[in-house]
C-alpha positions in Angstrom: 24.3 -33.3 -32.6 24.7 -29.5 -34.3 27.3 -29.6 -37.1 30.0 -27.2 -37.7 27.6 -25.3 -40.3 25.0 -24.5 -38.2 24.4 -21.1 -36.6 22.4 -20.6 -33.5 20.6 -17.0 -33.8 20.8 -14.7 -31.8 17.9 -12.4 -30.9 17.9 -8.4 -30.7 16.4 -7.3 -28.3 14.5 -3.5 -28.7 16.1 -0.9 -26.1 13.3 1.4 -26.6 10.7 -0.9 -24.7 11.4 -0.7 -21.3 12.1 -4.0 -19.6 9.2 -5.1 -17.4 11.1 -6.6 -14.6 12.7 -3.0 -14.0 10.2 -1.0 -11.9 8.3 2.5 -14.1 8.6 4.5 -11.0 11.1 4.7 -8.2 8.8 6.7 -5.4 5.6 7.5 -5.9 3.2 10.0 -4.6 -0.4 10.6 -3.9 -2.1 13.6 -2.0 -5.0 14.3 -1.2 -6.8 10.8 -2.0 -10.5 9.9 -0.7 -10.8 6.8 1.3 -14.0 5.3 2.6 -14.1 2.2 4.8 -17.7 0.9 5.0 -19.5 -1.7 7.5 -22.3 -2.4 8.6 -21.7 -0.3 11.6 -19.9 2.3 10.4 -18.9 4.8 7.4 -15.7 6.2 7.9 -14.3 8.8 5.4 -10.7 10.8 5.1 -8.3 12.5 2.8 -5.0 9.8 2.7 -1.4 10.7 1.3 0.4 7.8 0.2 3.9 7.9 -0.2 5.5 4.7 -1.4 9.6 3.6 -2.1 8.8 1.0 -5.0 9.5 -2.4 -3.0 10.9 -1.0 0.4 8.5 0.8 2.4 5.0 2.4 2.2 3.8 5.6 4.0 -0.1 6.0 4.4 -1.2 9.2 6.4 -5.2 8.9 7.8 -6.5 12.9 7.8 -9.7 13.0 8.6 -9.8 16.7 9.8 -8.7 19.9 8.5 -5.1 17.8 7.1 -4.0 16.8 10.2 -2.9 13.0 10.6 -4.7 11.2 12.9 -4.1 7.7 12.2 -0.9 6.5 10.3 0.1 2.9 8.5 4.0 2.0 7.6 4.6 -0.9 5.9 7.5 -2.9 4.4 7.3 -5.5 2.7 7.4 -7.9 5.7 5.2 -6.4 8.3 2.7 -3.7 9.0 2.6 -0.7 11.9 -0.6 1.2 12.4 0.5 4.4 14.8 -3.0 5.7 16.5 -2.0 9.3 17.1 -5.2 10.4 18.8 -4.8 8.0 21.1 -1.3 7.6 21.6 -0.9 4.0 20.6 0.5 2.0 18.0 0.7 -2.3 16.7 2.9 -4.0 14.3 1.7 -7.2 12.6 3.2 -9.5 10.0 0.5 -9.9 6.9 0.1 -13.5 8.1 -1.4 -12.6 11.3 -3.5 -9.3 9.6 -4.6 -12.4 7.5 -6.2 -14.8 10.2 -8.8 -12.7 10.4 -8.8 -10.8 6.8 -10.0 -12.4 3.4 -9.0 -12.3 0.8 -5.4 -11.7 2.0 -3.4 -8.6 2.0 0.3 -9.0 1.4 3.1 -6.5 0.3 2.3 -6.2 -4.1 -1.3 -6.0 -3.5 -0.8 -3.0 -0.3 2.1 -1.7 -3.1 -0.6 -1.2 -6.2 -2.9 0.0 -3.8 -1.0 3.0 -2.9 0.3 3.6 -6.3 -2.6 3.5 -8.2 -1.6 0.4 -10.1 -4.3 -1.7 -9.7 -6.1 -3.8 -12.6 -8.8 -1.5 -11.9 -7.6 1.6 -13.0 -5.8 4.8 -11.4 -9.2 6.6 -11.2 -10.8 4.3 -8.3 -10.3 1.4 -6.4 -13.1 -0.9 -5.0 -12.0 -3.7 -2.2 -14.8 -5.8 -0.7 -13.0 -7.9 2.7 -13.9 -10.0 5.1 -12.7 -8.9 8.3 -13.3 -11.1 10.9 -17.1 -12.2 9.6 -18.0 -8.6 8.6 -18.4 -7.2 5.5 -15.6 -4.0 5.1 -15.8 -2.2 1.5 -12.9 0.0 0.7 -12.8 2.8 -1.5 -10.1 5.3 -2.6 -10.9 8.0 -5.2 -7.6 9.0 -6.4 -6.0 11.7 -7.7 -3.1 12.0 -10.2 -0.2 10.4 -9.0 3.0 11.9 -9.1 6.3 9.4 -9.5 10.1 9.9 -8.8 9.7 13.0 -6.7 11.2 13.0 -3.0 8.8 11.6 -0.6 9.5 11.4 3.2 9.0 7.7 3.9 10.8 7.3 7.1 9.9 5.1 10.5 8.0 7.5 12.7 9.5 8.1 16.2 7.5 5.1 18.3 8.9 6.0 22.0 6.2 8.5 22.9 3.3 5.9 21.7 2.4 2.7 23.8 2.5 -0.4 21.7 -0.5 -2.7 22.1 -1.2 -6.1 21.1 -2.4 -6.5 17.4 -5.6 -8.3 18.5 -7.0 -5.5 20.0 -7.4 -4.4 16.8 -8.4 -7.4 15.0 
């Protein structure tokens, strides 16, 4: 039982130390990254631009040749679209049905700090070793300085002159 004489203290707290629930950046942008995917069938390698909304939607732009977007990922924190522009096509997936087939899993902080260069690993590289489906797949992006809270353009692309296909022809 407190008596009438006791005092409970209160603690300051310091206003110059930013509070670490409260995101550093609002968007965030990176051009001009080098991605390599690795299998044992394949090497593929591309200049990316991420564009990311902190906690509402990602932007990643696939440009293999001479900057023009071939391939293109959006993703929320929910669900996935990869749009196939050379071939006209796109899927949408939920990260629980990317991860039937992908270990470890993928899910919305991890895809997050991947595209703002906010891994443990650093801001300079980032090395992912997968299993997709019983093959080995080895990401790596080589970044380049990010640049946060400047516009970005992260906005659904258009879908109505793509044909939507079924996830598992991907997987």
């Amino acid at each position: 039982m407190l008596g009438c004489s006791v005092k409970k203290g209160v603690q300051k707290t310091d206003s110059s130390s930013p509070d670490p629930s409260i995101p550093q950046w609002h968007t965030c942008l990176i051009q001009g990254a080098r991605t390599t995917v690795t299998s044992s069938q394949e090497r593929f390698s591309a200049a990316v631009t991420m564009q990311t909304v902190h906690d509402s939607m990602l932007v990643i732009s696939v440009m293999p040749l001479l900057g023009m977007e071939m391939m293109r990922i959006e993703a929320t924190p929910t669900e996935l679209t990869a749009i196939d522009k050379m071939h006209g096509q796109y899927a949408t997936a939920t990260y629980a049905e990317l991860n039937t087939k992908l270990t470890p899993s993928l899910n919305w902080d991890v895809l997050q700090q991947l595209c703002s260069a906010e891994l443990p690993t650093g801001n300079e590289k980032a090395r992912m070793l997968y299993d997709f489906n019983g093959e080995a797949i080895e990401l790596v992006i080589d970044y380049v300085p990010r640049q946060t809270d400047v516009p970005v353009r992260v906005m659904h692309m258009p879908l109505n002159k793509y044909t939507k296909v079924d996830i598992s022809k991907w997987l």
